[in-house]
NUPA-526324 format. One record per residue (C-alpha): x, y, z. Coordinates in steps of 0.05 Angstrom, whole numbers, padded with zeros to 5 digits, always signed. Layout:
XYZ ...
END
This chain:
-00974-00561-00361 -01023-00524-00399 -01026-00586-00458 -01023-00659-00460 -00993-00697-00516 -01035-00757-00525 -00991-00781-00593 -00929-00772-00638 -00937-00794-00698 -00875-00791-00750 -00876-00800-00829 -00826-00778-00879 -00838-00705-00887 -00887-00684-00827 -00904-00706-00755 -00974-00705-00727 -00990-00697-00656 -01051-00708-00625 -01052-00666-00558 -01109-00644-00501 -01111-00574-00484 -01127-00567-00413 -01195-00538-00395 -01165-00484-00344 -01119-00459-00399 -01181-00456-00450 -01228-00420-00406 -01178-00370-00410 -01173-00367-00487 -01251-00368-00477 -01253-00301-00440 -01208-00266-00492 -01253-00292-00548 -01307-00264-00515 -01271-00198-00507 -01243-00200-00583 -01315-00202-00611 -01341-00162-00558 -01284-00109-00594 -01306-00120-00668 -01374-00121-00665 -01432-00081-00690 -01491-00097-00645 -01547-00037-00637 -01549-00004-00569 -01482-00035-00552 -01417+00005-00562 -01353-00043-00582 -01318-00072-00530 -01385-00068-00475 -01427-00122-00508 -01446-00171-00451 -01416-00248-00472 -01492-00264-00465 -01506-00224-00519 -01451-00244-00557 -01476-00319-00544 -01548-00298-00574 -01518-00255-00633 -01461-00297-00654 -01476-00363-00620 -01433-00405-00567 -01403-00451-00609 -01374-00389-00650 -01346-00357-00595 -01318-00434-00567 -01287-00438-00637 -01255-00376-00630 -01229-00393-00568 -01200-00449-00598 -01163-00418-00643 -01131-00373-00598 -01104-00434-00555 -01068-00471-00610 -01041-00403-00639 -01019-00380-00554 -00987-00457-00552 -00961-00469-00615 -00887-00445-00608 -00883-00478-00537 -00910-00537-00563 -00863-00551-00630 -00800-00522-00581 -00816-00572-00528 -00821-00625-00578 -00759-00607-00616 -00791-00598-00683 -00768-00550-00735 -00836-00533-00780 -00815-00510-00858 -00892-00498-00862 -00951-00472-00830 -00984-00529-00793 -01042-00557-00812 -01100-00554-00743 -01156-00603-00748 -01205-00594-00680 -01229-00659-00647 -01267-00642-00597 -01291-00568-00574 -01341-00569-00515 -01349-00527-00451 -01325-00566-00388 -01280-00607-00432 -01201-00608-00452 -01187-00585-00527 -01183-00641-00567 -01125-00620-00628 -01084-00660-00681 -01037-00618-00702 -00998-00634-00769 -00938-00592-00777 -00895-00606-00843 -00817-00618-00827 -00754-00627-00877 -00760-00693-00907 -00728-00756-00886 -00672-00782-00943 -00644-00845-00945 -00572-00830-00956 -00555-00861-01020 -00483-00903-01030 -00435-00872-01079 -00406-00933-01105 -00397-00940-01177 -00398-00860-01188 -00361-00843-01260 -00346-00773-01273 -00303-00733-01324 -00257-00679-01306 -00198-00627-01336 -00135-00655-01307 -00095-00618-01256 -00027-00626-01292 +00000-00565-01318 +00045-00550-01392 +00091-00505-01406 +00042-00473-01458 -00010-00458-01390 +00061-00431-01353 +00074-00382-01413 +00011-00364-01421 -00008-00340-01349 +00067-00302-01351 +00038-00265-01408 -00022-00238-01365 +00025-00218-01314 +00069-00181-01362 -00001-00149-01392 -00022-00127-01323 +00052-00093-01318 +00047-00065-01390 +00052+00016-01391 +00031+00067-01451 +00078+00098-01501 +00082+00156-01541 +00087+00130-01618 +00141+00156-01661 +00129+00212-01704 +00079+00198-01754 +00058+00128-01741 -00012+00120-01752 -00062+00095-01712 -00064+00013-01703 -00104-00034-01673 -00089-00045-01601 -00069+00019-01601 -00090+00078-01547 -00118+00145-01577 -00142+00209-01543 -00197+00230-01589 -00250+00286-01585 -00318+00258-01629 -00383+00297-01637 -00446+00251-01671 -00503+00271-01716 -00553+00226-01724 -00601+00251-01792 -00583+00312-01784 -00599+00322-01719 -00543+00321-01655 -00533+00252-01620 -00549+00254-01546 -00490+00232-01512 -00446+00231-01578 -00409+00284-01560 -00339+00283-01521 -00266+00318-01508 -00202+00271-01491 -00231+00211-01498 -00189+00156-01488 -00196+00097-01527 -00170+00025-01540 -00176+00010-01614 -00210-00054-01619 -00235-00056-01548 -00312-00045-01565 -00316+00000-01520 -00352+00044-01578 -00388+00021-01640 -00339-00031-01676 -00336+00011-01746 -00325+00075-01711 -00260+00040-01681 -00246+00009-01737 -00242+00081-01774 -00186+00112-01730 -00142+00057-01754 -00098+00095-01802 -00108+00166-01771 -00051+00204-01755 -00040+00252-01693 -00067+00318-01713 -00115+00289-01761 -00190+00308-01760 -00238+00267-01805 -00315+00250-01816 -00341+00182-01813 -00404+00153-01837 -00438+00092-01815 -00504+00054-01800 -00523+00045-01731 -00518-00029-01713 -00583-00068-01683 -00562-00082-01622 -00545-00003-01607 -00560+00017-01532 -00629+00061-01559 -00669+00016-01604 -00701+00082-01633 -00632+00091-01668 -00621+00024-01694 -00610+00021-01769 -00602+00091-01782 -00537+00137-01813 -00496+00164-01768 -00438+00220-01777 -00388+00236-01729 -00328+00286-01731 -00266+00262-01703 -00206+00284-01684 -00137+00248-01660 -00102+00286-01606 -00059+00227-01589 -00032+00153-01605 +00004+00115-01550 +00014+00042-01562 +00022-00013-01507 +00092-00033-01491 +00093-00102-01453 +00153-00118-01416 +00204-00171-01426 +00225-00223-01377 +00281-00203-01351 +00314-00180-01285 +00278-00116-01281 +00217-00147-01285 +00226-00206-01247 +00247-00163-01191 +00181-00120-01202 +00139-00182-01192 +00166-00215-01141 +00237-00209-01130 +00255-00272-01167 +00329-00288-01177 +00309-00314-01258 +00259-00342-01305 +00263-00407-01275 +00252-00399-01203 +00184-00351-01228 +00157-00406-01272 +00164-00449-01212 +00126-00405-01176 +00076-00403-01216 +00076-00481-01238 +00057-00488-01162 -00004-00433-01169 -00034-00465-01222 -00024-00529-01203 -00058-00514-01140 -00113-00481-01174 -00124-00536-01224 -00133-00582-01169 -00178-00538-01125 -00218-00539-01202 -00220-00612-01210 -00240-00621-01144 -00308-00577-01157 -00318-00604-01222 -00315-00677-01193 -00357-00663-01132 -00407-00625-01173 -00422-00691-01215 -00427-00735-01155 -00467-00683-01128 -00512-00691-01181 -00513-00764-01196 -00538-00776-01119 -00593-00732-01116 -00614-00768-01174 -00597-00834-01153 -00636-00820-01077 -00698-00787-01118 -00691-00731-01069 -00744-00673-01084 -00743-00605-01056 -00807-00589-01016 -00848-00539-01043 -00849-00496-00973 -00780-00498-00974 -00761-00471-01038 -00804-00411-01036 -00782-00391-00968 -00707-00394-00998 -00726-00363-01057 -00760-00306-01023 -00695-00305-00982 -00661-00295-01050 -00695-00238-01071 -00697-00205-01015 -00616-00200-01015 -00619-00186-01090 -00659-00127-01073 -00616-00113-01011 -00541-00114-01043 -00575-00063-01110 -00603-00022-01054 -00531-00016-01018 -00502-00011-01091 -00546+00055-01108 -00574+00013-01169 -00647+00012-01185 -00680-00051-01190 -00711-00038-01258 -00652-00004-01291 -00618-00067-01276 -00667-00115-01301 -00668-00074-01369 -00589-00063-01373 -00585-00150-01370 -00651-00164-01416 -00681-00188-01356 -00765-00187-01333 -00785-00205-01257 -00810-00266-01283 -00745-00294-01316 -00711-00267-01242 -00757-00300-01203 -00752-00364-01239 -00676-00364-01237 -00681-00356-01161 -00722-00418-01165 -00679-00461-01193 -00617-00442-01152 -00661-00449-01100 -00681-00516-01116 -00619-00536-01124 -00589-00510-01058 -00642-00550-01022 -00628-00615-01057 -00553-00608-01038 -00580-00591-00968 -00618-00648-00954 -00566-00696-00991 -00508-00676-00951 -00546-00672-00883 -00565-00756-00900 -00499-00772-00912 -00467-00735-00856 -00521-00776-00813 -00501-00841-00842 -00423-00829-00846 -00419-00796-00782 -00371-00842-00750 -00326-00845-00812 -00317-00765-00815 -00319-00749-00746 -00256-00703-00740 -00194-00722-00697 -00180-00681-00635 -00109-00661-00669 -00148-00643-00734 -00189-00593-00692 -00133-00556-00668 -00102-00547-00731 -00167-00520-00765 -00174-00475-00706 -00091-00443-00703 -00102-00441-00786 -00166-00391-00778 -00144-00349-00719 -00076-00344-00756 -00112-00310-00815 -00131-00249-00773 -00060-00195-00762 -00093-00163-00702 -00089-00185-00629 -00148-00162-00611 -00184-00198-00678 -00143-00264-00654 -00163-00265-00579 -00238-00256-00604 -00235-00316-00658 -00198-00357-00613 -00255-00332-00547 -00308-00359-00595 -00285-00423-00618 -00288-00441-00540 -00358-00432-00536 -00413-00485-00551 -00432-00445-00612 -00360-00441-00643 -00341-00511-00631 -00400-00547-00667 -00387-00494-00725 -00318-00516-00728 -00331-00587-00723 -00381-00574-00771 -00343-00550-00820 -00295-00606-00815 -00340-00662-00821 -00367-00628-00875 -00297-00619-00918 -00289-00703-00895 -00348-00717-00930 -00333-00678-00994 -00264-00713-00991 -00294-00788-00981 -00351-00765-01043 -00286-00742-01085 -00239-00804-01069 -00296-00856-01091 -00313-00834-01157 -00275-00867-01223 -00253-00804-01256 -00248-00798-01328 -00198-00747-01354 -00228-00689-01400 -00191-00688-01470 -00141-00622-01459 -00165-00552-01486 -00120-00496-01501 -00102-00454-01450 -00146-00393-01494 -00204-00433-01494 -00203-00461-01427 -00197-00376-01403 -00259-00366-01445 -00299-00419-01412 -00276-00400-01345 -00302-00328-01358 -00374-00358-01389 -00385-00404-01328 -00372-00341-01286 -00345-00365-01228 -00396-00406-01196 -00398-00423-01126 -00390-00487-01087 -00414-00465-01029 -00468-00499-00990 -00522-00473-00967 -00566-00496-00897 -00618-00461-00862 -00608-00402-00821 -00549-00383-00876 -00543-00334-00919 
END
């Protein structure tokens, strides 16, 4: 073997070897050395690449040149050496040179920085709070009234019914802004929602009352948050006219429409339908919620801290498939950042602390599984069923045979089992902790809340995963 490892030594977050570099291998670094100076340099009467390694010795000296061959051993052996000696690096290694003589082996101690060792901290006497999974009536009447929104259609409005909020108008609008015509405030059979703000609030507000036909001026100030801050604060005019009013007719309940959405013989059997969504749903929720604060309270209670070499390699991950799914989306980076009142800096820094977080999970999760191992290992039935419930998700033959080909290889198996253990830990984290119901919110306030937290994911991440 071209090296000798004379020493392993292990601490908590790095590994040093100390290793001999046999001579035969350096002499041959040695002659490249020679011939990578021999290449750069600017010697008088000698053209680059021709400059005898005597003359490199007098210009440069031999200890330069032994240095350099150095240099170009650890770099040739590196990934043979960390590969032999199963080591993953998140860093670039740190070289320190021992010994560097001619007619001797390369003395090097290698310290190469690795993902930190975590004692795996008990989850005992975890207390979390969480919305319960129980559903009411007022949650089943509410979601029916989505449905019967999403299956809502537009009317004409009688006669000479005016214009009401809630209410969809066709409108043609032309905007003067001092005097002078608005860019972009100009348009034919537009369609509008009243009270949408899709357009200024008081310019909706002024169609209320309009009747079909009707052509009027309107006059207001520009509000501060307008799209062009040049425009902000100043009087506006715009000439409207109201082509047409339809209004929104939502459906009723009834055997029409239960038919529509499901074919359901009644009311009841669809609220029991949809008793058992959310129900399911609200449990799924809870779940998160729960294993979100036990997430939290352990990485507090093992201390863990994400290594610096680590996080920037996962945020630079990050932002490189930020910049990858605006790219395939046809949106420009900085039209982006200006449309969401966002700098690079305030970016970056969000990227940071997600991928802080990530890592913390990471190297949480990857202690327990070590010390719960035997309690989570899957059950040979268990594996089965994981494996006919994925393949049966695919319609195709061809897509089934291929699934069901790869969870038979090495690759596929560990993945599933993987995943398994994985869920059996969450499940264990979940079952231990004293839960604390959440007083009830309305089923209004609980939609707007949902919508604010925008539907964060609970997905964890590992290396090698995007």
């Amino acid at each position: 073997m071209d090296y000798k490892i004379l020493d392993v030594k292990k601490e908590k977050d790095k590994v040093t070897l100390n290793l001999e570099i046999q001579g035969k291998y350096f002499n041959k670094a040695l002659g490249k050395a020679y011939k990578n100076i021999s290449q750069k340099a600017n010697i008088p009467g000698f053209r680059k690449g021709k400059v005898p390694y005597q003359v490199i010795d007098t210009n440069f000296g031999r200890q330069y040149v032994l240095n350099k061959a150095a240099s170009i051993s650890v770099s040739e052996l590196y990934p043979q050496i960390i590969d032999n000696a199963n080591i993953d690096p998140i860093d670039y290694p740190g070289v320190k040179f021992k010994e560097i003589a001619d007619g001797k082996p390369l003395g090097v101690e290698i310290t190469i920085p690795v993902e930190p060792e975590i004692k795996a901290p008990g989850y005992d006497k975890l207390e979390v709070t969480a919305k319960p999974a129980e559903v009411t009536q007022e949650e089943i009447d509410s979601y029916i009234d989505r449905i019967r929104e999403k299956y809502s259609s537009l009317e004409p409005v009688d006669g000479d019914d005016p214009a009401k909020d809630g209410d969809y108008v066709t409108i043609d609008f032309e905007g003067m802004v001092e005097g002078q015509e608005l860019e972009d405030g100009k348009s034919e059979d537009f369609v509008l929602e009243i009270g949408s703000k899709t357009l200024t609030p008081e310019f909706e507000k002024s169609i209320i009352g309009m009747k079909k036909g009707e052509e009027k001026t309107v006059e207001f100030t520009l509000p501060d948050n307008i799209r062009r801050n040049d425009l902000a604060g100043k009087k506006a005019e715009f000439k409207v006219k109201l082509k047409e009013i339809k209004k929104k007719v939502v459906p009723e309940v009834d055997k029409e429409f239960l038919k529509e959405a499901g074919d359901y013989q009644d009311k009841k059997e669809f609220e029991q339908e949809i008793k058992k969504d959310l129900s399911q749903q609200k449990e799924q929720a809870r779940k998160e919620e729960i294993l979100g604060q036990v997430i939290e309270q352990l990485i507090e209670r093992a201390d863990i801290k994400a290594p610096a070499a680590m996080v920037r390699n996962r945020t630079e991950q990050m932002k490189s498939e930020f910049e990858n799914t605006l790219k395939n989306q046809k949106i420009n980076k900085k039209n982006y950042l200006q449309a969401t009142g966002m700098d690079e800096t305030v970016l970056e820094q969000q990227f940071a602390q997600r991928a802080e977080a990530e890592i913390k999970q990471y190297l949480l999760f990857k202690a327990l599984e070590k010390a719960e191992k035997d309690k989570i290992e899957p059950k040979e039935e268990d594996v089965k069923k994981e494996a006919d419930q994925i393949i049966a998700n695919y319609s195709k033959e061809e897509e089934k045979k291929k699934i069901e080909d790869y969870l038979q290889t090495p690759e596929g198996k560990e993945n599933l089992l993987s995943s398994i253990r994985r869920r059996n830990l969450m499940d264990k984290l979940i079952g231990s902790a004293k839960v604390v119901d959440k007083k009830k919110e309305s089923p209004k306030k609980e939609k707007k809340t949902e919508e604010k937290q925008g539907g964060q994911t609970k997905k964890l991440w590992t290396p090698g995963q995007k």
